[in-house]
C-alpha positions in Angstrom: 24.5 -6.9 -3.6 21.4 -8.5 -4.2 17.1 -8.5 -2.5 15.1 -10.7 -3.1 11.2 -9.5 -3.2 7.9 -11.1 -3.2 5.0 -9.6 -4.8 1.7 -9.4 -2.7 -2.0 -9.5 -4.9 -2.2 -5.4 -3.3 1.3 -5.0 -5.2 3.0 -4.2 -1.9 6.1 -5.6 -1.7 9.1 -5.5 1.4 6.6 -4.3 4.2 5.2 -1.1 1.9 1.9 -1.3 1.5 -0.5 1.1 -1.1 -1.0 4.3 0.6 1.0 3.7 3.5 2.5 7.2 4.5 6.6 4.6 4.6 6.6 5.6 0.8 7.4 8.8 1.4 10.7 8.0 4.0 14.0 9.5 2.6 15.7 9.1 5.8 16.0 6.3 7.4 17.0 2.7 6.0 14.8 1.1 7.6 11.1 1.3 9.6 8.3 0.0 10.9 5.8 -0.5 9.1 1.7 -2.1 9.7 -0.4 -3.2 7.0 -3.9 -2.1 8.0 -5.1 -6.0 8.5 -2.6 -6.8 10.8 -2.4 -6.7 14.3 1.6 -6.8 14.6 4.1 -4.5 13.0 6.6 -5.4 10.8 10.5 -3.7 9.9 11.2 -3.0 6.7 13.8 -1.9 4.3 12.4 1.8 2.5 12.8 2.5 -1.0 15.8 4.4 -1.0 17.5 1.3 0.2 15.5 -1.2 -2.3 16.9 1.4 -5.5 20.2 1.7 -4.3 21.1 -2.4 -4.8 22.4 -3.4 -7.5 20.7 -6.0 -8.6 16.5 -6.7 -7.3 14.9 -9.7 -8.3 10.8 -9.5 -7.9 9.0 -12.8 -7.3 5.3 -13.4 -8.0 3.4 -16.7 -8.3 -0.3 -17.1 -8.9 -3.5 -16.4 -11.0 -4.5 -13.3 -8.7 -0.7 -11.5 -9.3 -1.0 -11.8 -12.9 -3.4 -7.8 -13.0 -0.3 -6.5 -10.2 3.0 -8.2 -12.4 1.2 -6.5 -15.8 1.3 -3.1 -14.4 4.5 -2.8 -12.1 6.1 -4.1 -15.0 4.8 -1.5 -17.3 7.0 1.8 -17.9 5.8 4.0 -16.0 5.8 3.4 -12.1 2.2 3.6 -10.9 2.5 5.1 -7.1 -0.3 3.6 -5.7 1.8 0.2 -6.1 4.6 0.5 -4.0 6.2 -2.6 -6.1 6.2 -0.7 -9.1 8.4 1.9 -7.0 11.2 -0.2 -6.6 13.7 0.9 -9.4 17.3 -0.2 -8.4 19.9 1.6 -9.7 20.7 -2.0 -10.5 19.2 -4.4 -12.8 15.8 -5.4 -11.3 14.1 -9.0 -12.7 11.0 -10.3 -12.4 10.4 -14.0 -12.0 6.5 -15.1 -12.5 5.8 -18.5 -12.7 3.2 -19.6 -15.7 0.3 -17.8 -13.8 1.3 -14.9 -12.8 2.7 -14.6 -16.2 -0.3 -15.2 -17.3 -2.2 -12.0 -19.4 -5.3 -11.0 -17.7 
């Protein structure tokens, strides 16, 4: 199995946002889930789904994820970046193109 994830400049990624309270589901697969900006909700897979795959690949592009890729790739996950939460059981990649790979 393989997801495919984008990262956002907040370091949410799927439709988990920082502080939203769809961190802590250990239940259910999937939810709903509303960023505090928008005016619609959104599904979403949780994390007990993301880190049960087998393989994730994270995808970031841009100047402004280049501060968000530096520290959800770092060793320890940071839980007020719901990116950084995604640990597969898998292998997990991230794909940055010059930018984002850039060091801030």
């Amino acid at each position: 199995d393989l997801i495919l994830l984008g990262i956002g400049e907040d370091g949410h990624t799927a439709s988990l946002f920082p502080g939203g309270g769809e961190l802590a589901e250990t239940g259910r697969w999937v939810i709903a889930s509303r960023p505090k900006e928008a005016a619609h909700e959104r599904v979403t897979l949780t994390l007990p789904v993301l880190n049960e795959c087998r393989n994730v690949v994270l995808l970031a592009t841009g100047k402004k994820k280049a501060e968000i890729v530096r520290r959800v790739w770092e060793a320890e996950p940071d839980s007020r970046l719901p990116a950084s939460l995604v640990r597969p059981r898998g292998t997990l990649a991230i794909y940055v193109d010059r930018a984002a790979g850039s060091c801030p």
